[in-house]
C-alpha positions in Angstrom: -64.5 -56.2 -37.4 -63.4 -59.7 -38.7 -62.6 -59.0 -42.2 -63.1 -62.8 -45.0 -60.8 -65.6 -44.9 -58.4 -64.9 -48.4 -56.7 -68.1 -50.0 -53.6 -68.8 -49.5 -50.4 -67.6 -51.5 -47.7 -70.0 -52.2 -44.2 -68.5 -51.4 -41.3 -70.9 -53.2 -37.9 -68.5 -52.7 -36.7 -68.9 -48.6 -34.9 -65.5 -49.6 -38.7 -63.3 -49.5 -38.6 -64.1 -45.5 -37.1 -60.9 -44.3 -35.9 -60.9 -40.6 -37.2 -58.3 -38.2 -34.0 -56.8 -36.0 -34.4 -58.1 -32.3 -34.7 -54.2 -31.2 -38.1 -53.7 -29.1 -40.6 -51.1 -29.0 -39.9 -48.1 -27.5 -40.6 -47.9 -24.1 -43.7 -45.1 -24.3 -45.0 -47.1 -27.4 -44.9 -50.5 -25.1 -46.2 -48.5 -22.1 -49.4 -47.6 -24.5 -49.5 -51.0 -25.8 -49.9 -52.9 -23.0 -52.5 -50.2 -21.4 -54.4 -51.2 -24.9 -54.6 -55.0 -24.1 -56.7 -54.1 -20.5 -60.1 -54.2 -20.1 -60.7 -56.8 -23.9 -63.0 -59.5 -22.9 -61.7 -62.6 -24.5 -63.5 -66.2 -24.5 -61.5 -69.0 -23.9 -62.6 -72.5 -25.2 -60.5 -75.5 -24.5 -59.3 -78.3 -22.6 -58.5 -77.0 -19.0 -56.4 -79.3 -16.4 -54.7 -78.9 -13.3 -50.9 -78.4 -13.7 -48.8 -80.3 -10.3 -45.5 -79.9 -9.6 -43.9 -81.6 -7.1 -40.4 -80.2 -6.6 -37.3 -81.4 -4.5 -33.9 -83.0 -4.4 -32.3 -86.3 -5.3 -29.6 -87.7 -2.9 -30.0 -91.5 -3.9 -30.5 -94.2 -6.4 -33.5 -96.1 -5.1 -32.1 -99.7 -3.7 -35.5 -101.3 -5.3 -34.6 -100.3 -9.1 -32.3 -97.9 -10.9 -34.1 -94.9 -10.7 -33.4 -91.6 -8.2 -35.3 -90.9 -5.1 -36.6 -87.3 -4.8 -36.7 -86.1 -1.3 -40.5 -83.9 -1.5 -39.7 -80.4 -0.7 -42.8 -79.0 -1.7 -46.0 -78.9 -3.7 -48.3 -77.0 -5.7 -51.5 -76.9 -8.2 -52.0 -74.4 -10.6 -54.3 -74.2 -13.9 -53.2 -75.7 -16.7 -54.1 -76.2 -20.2 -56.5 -73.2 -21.6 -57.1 -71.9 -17.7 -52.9 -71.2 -18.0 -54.6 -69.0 -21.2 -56.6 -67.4 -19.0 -53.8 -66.8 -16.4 -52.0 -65.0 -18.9 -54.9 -63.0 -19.8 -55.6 -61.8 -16.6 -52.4 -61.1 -15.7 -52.2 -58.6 -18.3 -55.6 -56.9 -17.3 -57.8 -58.8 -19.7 -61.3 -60.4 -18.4 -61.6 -63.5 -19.9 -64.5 -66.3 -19.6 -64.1 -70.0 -19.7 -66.1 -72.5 -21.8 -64.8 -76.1 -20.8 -65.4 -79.1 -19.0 -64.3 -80.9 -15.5 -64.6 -83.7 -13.6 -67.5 -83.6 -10.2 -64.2 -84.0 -7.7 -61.6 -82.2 -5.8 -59.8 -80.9 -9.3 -62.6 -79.8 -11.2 -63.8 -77.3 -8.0 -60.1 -76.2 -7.3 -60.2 -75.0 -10.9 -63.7 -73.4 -10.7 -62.4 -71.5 -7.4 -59.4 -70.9 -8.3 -60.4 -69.2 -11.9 -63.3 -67.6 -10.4 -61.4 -66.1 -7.6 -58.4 -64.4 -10.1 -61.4 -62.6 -11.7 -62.5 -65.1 -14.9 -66.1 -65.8 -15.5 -66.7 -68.9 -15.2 -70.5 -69.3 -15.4 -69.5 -71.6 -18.9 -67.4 -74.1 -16.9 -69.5 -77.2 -17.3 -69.3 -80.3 -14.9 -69.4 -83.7 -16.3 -69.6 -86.1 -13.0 -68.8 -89.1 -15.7 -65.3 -87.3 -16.1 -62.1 -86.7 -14.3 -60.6 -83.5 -14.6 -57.7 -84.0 -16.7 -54.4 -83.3 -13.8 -50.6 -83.3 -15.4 -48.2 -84.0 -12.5 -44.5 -83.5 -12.9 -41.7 -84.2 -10.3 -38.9 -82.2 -10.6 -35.4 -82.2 -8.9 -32.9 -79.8 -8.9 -34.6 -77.8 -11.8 -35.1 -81.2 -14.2 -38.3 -82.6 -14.7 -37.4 -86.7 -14.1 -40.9 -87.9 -14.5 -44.8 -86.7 -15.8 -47.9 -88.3 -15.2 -51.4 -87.9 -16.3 -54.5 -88.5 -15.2 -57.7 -87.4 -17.4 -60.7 -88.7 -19.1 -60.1 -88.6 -23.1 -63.3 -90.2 -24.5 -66.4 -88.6 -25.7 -68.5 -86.5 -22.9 -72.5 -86.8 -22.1 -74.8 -85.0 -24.5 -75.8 -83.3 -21.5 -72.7 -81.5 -21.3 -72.5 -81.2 -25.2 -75.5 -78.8 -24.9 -74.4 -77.0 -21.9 -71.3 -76.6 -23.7 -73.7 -75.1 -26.4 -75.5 -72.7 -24.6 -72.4 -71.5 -22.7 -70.4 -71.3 -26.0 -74.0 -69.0 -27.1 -73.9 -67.3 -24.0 -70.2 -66.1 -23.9 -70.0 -65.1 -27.6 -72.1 -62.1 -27.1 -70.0 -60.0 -25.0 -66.5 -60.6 -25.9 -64.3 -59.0 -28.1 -62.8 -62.2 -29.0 -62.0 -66.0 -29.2 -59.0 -68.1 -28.4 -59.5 -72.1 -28.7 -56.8 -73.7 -26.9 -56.8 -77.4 -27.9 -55.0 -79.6 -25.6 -56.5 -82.8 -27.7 -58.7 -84.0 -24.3 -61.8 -84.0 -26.1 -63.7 -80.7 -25.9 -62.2 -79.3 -29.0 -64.8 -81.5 -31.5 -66.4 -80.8 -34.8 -70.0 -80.0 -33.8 -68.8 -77.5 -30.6 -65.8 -75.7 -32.7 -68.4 -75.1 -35.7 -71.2 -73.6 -33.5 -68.7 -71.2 -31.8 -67.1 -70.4 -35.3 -70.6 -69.3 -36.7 -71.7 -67.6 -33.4 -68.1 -65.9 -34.0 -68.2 -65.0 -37.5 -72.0 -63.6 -37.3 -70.5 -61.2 -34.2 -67.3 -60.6 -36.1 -65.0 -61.5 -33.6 -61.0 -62.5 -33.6 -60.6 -66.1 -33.4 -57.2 -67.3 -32.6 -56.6 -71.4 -32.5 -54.1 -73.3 -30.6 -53.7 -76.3 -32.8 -53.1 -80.3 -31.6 -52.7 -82.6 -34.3 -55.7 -85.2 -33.4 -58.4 -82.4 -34.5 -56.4 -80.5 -37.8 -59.1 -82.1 -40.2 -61.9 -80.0 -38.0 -60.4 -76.5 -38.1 -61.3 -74.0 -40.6 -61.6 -70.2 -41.1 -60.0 -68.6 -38.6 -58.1 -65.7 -38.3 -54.8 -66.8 -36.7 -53.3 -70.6 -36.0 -49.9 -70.6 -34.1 -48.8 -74.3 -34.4 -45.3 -75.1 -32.9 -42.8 -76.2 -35.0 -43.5 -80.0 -34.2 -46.9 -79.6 -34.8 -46.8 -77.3 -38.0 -44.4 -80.5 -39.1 -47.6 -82.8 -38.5 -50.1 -80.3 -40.4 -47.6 -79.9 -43.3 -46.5 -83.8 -43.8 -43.0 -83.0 -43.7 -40.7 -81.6 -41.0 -40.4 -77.7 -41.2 -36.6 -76.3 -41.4 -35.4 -73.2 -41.9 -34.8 -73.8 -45.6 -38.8 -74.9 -46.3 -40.6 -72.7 -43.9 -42.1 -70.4 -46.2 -43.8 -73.2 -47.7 -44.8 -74.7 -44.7 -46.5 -71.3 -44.0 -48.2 -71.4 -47.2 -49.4 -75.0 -46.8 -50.9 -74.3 -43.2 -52.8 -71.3 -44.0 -53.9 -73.5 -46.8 -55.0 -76.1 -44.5 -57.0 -74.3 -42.1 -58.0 -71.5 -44.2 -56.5 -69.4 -41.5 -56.0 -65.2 -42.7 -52.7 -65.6 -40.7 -50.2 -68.0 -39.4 -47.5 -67.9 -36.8 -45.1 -70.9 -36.1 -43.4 -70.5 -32.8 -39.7 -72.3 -33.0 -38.3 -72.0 -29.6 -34.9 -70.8 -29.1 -35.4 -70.0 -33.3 -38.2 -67.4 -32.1 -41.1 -67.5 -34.6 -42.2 -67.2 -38.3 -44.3 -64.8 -39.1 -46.8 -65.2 -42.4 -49.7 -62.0 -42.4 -52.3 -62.5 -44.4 -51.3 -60.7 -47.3 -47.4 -59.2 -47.0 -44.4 -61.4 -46.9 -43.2 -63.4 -44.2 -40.9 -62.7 -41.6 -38.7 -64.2 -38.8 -38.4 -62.8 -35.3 -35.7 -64.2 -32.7 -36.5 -65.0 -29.6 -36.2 -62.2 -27.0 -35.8 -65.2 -24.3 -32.2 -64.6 -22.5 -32.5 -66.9 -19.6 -34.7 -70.2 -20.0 -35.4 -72.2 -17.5 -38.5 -73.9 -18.8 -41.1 -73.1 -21.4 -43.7 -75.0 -19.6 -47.1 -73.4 -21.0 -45.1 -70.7 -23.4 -47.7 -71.5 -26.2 -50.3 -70.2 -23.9 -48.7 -66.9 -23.4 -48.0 -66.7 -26.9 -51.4 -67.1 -28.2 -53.0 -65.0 -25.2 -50.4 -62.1 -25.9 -51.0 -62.0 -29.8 -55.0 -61.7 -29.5 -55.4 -59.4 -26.7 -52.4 -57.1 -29.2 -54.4 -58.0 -32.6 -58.0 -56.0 -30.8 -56.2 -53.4 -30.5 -56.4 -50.5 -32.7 -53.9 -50.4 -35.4 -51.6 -53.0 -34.5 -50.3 -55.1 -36.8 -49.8 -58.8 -36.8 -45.9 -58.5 -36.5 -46.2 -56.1 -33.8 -48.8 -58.0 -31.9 -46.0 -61.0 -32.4 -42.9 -58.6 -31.0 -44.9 -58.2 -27.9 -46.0 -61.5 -27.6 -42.6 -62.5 -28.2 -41.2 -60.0 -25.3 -43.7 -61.2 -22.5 -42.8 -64.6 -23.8 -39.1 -63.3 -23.0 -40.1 -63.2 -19.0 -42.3 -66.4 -19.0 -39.6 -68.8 -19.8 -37.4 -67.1 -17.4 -39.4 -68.2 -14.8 -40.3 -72.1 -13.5 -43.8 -74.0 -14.4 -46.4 -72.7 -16.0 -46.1 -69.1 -15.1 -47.2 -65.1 -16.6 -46.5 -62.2 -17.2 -47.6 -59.0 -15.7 -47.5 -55.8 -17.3 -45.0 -54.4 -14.9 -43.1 -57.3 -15.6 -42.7 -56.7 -19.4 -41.7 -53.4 -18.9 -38.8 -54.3 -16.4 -37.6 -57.1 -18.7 -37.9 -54.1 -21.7 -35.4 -52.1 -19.8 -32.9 -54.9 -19.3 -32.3 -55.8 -22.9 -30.0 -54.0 -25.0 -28.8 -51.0 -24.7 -29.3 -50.4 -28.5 -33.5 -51.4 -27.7 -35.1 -47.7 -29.1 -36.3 -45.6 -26.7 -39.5 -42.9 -26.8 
């Protein structure tokens, strides 16, 4: 049950943010966890793309201009954008369903296959043949990213769609346990679609989880958990957010947004945690190798809501085990998950001093 959006409390003294030790859960307690999180049925709502990569080697500097020449040594698609949430929801035993728009071409059916095939529902995928499907391509050499390019369709979509997107935003809301937007700022994300899913939402009293981007902050409103990064809780705040002000930058977001909670993710700083009621608290990063953090924000948010359904979790242990799957995500390259197996290995190769049950 969704319980009302509270104001906001105003926290002035960086000394009330407490720090939570690094230690994990015990490895019965994150055995039972992570069998909690299978099964939820989640709606995702968002901007989905197709996420390229392009990997080889540079040898050369090109003879035309002073820029390297990568030698192709392979390629790949994968779903980007909210699909990568629903990647990291199925690979964690959720069954998620899609509400979003693509292009009529190649990308827009590799997506629909490709998500339908992993086990999403897709029935809510709406096709707007005056649209590309947004594609993010990115050439890398010798594990460095030297150039991205996009290719999407930002402006406003048919009203055709619009009321697809309607009824499939109808549709999916009653039967699912809960919501995550994931707003990528392509254009799905607008005020008339994200306050018809919030009321459809509210009346079934589900868990809505946003993923903010800074062209829409003046639309969002009563939800139960924002998790800006740092850059972007900078953006929603007016002022860049440092260690020194964060608790007011928690304060002011929640504010905002009249989200219950709020959860700024800070990359190699790990994340600040502000519940709805109780103090705020810091949590390093369990991360020990990085090699990119491509689509981290996805796992993140994905991890947190499938932990917050269930049954007496609380939001700063729903953020420990988001931050430990996010622990084996960045360790891996592009936009990748985390299966449950996974988390548990990754558990048992941190610290000897991590409590065991």
């Amino acid at each position: 049950m969704r319980p009302s959006c509270s104001g906001s409390v105003m926290i002035k003294d960086k000394k009330e943010i407490m720090k939570i030790s690094e230690d994990t859960f015990g490895r019965a307690q994150l055995e039972a966890l992570l069998l909690a999180l299978r099964g939820r049925r989640i709606l995702v709502f968002g901007d989905v793309m197709v996420d390229c990569f392009i990997r080889g080697v540079v040898e050369r500097i090109s003879p035309e201009a002073p820029v390297p020449v990568v030698s192709v040594r392979s390629r790949n698609n994968l779903p980007g954008g909210a699909a990568n949430v629903v990647r990291n929801l199925l690979a964690l035993g959720a069954c998620p369903e899609i509400v979003a728009l693509v292009g009529d071409d190649y990308q827009g059916r590799y997506l629909r296959d490709e998500l339908a095939v992993r086990g999403c529902g897709v029935a809510g995928l709406v096709v707007d043949a005056g649209r590309q499907t947004s594609v993010k391509t990115r050439i890398v050499a010798h594990q460095q990213q030297v150039v991205r390019f996009d290719e999407e369709t930002i402006e406003p979509f048919a009203q055709v769609s619009r009321q697809q997107l309607r009824r499939a935003i109808i549709a999916a809301c009653a039967d699912v346990d809960g919501v995550i937007i994931s707003d990528y700022g392509k254009g799905v994300v607008e005020r008339e679609l994200f306050d018809l899913l919030l009321a459809e939402a509210h009346r079934r009293k589900l868990l809505i989880a946003l993923d903010p981007k800074v062209a829409n902050f003046d639309i969002y409103h009563d939800v139960d958990l924002v998790t800006p990064n740092v850059v972007e809780a900078g953006q929603a705040c007016g002022f860049a957010v440092t260690a020194e002000n964060l608790p007011a930058a928690g304060a002011r977001i929640k504010e905002r947004f009249k989200s219950r909670s709020v959860i700024i993710t800070r990359g190699e700083d790990g994340m600040a945690i502000f519940p709805e009621k109780s103090a705020p608290l810091l949590l390093p990063t369990q991360a020990r190798e990085v090699f990119d953090v491509t689509g981290a924000g996805d796992t993140v948010i994905s991890v947190l809501t499938l932990a917050l359904l269930a049954q007496g979790v609380s939001l700063e242990q729903a953020a420990m085990l988001a931050n430990l799957v996010a622990g084996v995500v960045v360790g891996k390259t592009g936009t990748a998950t985390a299966s449950g197996a996974e988390v548990l290995a990754y558990h048992d190769r941190l610290e000897p001093h991590a409590p065991r049950s």
